[in-house]
ZAVO-358054 format. One record per residue: residue number from 1; x negated, y, z of N, C-alpha, C, O in turn; residue in one letter. Coordinates in steps of 0.1 Angstrom, whole numbers, always signed. Example, Ala and Ser with C-alpha at 12.3 -4.5 7.8 and 13.67 -1.06 7.14 Angstrom:
residues 2
+-----+-------+-------+-------+-------+-------+-------+-------+-------+-------+-------+-------+-------+----+
:   i :   nxx :   nyy :   nzz :  caxx :  cayy :  cazz :   cxx :   cyy :   czz :   oxx :   oyy :   ozz : aa :
+-----+-------+-------+-------+-------+-------+-------+-------+-------+-------+-------+-------+-------+----+
:   1 :  -132 :   -57 :   +78 :  -123 :   -45 :   +78 :  -132 :   -33 :   +78 :  -142 :   -33 :   +85 :  A :
:   2 :  -128 :   -22 :   +71 :  -137 :   -11 :   +71 :  -129 :    +0 :   +79 :  -134 :   +11 :   +80 :  S :
+-----+-------+-------+-------+-------+-------+-------+-------+-------+-------+-------+-------+-------+----+
end
This chain:
residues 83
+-----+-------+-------+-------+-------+-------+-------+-------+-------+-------+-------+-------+-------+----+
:   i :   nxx :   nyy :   nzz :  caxx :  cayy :  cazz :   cxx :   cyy :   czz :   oxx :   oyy :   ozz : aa :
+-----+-------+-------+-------+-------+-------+-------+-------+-------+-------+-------+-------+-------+----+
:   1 :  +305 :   -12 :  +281 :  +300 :   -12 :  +267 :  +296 :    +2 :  +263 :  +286 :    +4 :  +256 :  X :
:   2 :  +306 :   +14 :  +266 :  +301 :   +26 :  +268 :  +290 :   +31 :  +269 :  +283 :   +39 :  +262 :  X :
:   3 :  +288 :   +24 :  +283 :  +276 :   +29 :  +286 :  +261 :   +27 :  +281 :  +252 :   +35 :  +281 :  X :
:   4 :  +263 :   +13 :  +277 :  +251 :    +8 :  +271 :  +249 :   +12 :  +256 :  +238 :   +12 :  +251 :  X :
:   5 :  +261 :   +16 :  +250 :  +258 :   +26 :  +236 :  +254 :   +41 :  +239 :  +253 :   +49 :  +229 :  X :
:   6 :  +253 :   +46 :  +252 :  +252 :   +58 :  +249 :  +239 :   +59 :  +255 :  +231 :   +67 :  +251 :  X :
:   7 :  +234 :   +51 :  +265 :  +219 :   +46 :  +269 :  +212 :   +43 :  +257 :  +201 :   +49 :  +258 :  X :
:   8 :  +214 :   +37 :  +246 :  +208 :   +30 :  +234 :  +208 :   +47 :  +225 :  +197 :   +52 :  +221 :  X :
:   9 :  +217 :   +51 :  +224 :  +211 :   +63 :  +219 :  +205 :   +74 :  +223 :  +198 :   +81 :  +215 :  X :
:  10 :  +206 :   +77 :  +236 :  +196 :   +86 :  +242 :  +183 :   +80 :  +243 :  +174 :   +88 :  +245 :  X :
:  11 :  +182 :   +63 :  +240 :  +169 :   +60 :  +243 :  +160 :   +66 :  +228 :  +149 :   +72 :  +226 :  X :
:  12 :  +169 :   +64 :  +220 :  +168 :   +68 :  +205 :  +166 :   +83 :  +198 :  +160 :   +89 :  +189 :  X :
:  13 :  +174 :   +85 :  +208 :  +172 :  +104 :  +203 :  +159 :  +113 :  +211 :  +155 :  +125 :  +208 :  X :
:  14 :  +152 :  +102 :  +225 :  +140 :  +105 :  +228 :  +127 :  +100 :  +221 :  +117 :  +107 :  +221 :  X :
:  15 :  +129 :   +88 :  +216 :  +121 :   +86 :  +206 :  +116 :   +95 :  +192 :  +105 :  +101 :  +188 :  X :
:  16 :  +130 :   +93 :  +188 :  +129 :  +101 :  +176 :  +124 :  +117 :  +179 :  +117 :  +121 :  +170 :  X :
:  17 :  +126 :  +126 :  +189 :  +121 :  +137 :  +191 :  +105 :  +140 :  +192 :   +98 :  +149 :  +187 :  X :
:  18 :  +101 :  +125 :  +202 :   +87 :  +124 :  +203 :   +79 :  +125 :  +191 :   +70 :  +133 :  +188 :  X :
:  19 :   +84 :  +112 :  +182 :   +75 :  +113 :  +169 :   +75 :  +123 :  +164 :   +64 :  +129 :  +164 :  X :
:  20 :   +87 :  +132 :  +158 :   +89 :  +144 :  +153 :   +78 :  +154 :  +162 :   +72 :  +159 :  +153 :  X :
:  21 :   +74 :  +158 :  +172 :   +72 :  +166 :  +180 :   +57 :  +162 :  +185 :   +53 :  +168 :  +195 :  X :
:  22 :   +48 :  +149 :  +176 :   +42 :  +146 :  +184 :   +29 :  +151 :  +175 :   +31 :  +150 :  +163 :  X :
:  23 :   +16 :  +155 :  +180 :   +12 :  +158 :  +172 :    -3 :  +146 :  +164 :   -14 :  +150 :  +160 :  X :
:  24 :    +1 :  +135 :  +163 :    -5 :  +124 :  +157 :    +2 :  +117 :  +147 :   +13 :  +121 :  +144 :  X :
:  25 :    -2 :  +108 :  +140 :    +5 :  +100 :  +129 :    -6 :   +89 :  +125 :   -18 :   +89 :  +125 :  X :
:  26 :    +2 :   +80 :  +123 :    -6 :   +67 :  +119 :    -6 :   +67 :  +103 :    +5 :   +70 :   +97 :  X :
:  27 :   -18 :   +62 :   +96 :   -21 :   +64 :   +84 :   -29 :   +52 :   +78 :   -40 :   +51 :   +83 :  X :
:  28 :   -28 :   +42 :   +70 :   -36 :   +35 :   +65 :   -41 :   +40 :   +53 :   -35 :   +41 :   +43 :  X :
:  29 :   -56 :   +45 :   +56 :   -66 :   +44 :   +48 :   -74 :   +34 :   +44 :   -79 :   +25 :   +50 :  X :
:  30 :   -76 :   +38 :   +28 :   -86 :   +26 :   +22 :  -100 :   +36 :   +18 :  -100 :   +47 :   +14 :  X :
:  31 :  -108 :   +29 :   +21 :  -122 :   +37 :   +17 :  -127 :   +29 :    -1 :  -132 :   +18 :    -1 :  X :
:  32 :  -125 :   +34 :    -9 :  -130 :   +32 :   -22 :  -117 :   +20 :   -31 :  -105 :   +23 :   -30 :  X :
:  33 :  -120 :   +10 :   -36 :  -107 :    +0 :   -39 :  -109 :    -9 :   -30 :   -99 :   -16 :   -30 :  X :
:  34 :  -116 :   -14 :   -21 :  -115 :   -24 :   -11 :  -106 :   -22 :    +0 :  -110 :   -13 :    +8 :  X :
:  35 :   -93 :   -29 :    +2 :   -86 :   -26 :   +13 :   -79 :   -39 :   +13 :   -77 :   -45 :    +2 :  X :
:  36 :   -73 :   -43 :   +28 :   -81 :   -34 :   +39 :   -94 :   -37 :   +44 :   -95 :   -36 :   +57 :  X :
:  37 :  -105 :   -41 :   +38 :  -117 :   -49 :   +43 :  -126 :   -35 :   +46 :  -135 :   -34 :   +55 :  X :
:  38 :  -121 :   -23 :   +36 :  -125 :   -12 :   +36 :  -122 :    -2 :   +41 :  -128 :    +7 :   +37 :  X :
:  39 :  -112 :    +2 :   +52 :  -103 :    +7 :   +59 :   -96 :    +2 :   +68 :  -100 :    -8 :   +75 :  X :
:  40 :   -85 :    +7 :   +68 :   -73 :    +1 :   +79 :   -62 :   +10 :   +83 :   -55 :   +18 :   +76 :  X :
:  41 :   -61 :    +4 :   +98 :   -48 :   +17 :  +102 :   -53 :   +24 :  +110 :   -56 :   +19 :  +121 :  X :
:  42 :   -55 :   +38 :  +108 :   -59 :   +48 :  +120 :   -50 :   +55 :  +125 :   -39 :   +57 :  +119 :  X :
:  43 :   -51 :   +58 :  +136 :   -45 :   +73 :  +148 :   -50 :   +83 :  +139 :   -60 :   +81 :  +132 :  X :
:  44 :   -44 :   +95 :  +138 :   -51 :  +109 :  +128 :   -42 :  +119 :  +139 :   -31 :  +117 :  +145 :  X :
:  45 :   -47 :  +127 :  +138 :   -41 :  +143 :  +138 :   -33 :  +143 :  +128 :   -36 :  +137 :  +118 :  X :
:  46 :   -17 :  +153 :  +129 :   -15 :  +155 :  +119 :   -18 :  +165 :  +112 :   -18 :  +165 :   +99 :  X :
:  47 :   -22 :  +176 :  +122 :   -27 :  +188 :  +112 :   -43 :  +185 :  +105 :   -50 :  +176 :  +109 :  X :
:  48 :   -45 :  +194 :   +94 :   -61 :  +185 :   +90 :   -71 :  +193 :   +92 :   -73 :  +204 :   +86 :  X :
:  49 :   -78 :  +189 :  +102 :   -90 :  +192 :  +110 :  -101 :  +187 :  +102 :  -104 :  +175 :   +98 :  X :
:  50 :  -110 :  +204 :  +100 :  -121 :  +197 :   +91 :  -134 :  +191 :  +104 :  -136 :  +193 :  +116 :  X :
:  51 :  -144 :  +180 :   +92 :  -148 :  +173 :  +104 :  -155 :  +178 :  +112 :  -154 :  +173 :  +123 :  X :
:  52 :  -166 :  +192 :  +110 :  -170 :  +199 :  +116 :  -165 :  +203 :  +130 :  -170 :  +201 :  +140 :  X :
:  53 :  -151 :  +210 :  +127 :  -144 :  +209 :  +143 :  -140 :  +198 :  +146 :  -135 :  +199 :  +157 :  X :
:  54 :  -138 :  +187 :  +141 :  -132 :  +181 :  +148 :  -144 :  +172 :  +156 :  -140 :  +164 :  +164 :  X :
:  55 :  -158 :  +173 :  +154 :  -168 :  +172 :  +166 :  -169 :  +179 :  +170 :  -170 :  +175 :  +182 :  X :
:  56 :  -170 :  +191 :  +170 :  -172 :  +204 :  +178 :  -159 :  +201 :  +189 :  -161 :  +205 :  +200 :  X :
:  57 :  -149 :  +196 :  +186 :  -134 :  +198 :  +196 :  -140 :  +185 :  +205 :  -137 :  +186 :  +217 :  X :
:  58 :  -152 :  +171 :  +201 :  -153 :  +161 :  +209 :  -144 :  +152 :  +206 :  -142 :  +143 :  +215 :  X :
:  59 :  -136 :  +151 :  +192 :  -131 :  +143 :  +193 :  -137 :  +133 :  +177 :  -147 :  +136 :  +171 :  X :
:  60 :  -130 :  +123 :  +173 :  -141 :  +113 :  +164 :  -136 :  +114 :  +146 :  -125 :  +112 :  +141 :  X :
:  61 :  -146 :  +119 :  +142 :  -140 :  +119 :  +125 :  -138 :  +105 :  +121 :  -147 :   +96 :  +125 :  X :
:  62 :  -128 :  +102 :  +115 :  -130 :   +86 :  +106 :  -134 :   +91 :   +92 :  -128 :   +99 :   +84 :  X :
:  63 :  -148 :   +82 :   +90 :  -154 :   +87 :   +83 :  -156 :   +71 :   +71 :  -153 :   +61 :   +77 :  X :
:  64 :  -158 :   +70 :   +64 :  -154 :   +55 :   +58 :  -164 :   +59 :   +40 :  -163 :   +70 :   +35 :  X :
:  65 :  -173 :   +45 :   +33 :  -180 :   +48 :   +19 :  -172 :   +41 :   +14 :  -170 :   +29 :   +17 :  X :
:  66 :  -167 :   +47 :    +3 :  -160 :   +40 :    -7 :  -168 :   +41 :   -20 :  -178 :   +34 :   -21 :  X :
:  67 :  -165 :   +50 :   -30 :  -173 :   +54 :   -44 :  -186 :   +65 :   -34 :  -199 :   +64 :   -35 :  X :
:  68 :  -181 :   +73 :   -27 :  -189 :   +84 :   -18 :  -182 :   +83 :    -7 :  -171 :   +78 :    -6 :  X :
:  69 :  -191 :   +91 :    +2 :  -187 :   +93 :   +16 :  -174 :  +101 :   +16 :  -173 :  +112 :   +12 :  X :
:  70 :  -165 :   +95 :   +23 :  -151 :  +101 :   +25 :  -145 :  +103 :   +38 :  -144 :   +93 :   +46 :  X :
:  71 :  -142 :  +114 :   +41 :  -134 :  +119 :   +53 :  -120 :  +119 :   +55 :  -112 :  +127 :   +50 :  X :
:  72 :  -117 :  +108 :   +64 :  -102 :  +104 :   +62 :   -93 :  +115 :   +71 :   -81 :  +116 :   +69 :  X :
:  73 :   -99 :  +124 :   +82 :   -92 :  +125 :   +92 :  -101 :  +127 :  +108 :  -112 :  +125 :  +112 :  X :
:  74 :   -91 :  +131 :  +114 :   -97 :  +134 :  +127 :   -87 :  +126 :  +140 :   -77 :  +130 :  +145 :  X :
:  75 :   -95 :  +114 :  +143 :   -88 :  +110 :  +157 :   -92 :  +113 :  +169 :  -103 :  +117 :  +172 :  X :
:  76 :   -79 :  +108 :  +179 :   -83 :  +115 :  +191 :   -93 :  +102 :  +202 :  -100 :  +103 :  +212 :  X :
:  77 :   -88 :   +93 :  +193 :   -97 :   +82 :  +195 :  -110 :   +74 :  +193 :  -112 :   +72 :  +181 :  X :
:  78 :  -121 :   +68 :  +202 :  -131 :   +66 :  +195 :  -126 :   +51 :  +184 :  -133 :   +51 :  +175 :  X :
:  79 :  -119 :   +43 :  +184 :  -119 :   +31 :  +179 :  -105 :   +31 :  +179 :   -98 :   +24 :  +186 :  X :
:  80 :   -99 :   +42 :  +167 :   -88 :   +41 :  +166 :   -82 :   +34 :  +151 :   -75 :   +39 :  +143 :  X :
:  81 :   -86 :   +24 :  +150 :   -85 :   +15 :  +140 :   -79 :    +0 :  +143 :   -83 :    -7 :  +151 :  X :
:  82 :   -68 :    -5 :  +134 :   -62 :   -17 :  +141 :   -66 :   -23 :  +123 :   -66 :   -16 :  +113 :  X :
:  83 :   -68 :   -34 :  +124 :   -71 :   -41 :  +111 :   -65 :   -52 :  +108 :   -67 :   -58 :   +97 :  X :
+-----+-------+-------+-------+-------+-------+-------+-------+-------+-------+-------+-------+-------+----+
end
């Protein structure tokens, strides 16, 4: 029993390290008041990458029209959207 409590928390304290340390984050964005028809859930960078570099780096702005064109963020993904 030991052992499987201290496996369950090492499995836990690698987790938890990962997120803390990782440098992405999941974010649901709505583009204007329609959601989620108008948004969703994206992959983002956490630091905020303007969108300029963040094509210049090759990787994909999520870019979304709500009232005006709005810039949610920078993924590392092209279709990083789950709806």
């Amino acid at each position: 029993m030991k052992k499987i409590l201290i496996l369950v928390i090492g499995i836990l304290a690698i987790i938890t390290t990962y997120l803390i340390i990782s440098p992405y984050k999941t974010e649901r964005v709505c583009f204007g008041d329609v959601c989620p028809d108008n948004g969703g859930l994206y992959v983002l960078y956490k630091a905020p990458i303007p969108e300029s570099i963040c094509k210049t780096m090759g990787k994909y702005p999520v870019v979304g029209i709500g009232w005006s064109r709005v810039y949610a963020g920078c993924s590392p993904y092209p279709n990083a959207i789950s709806r």
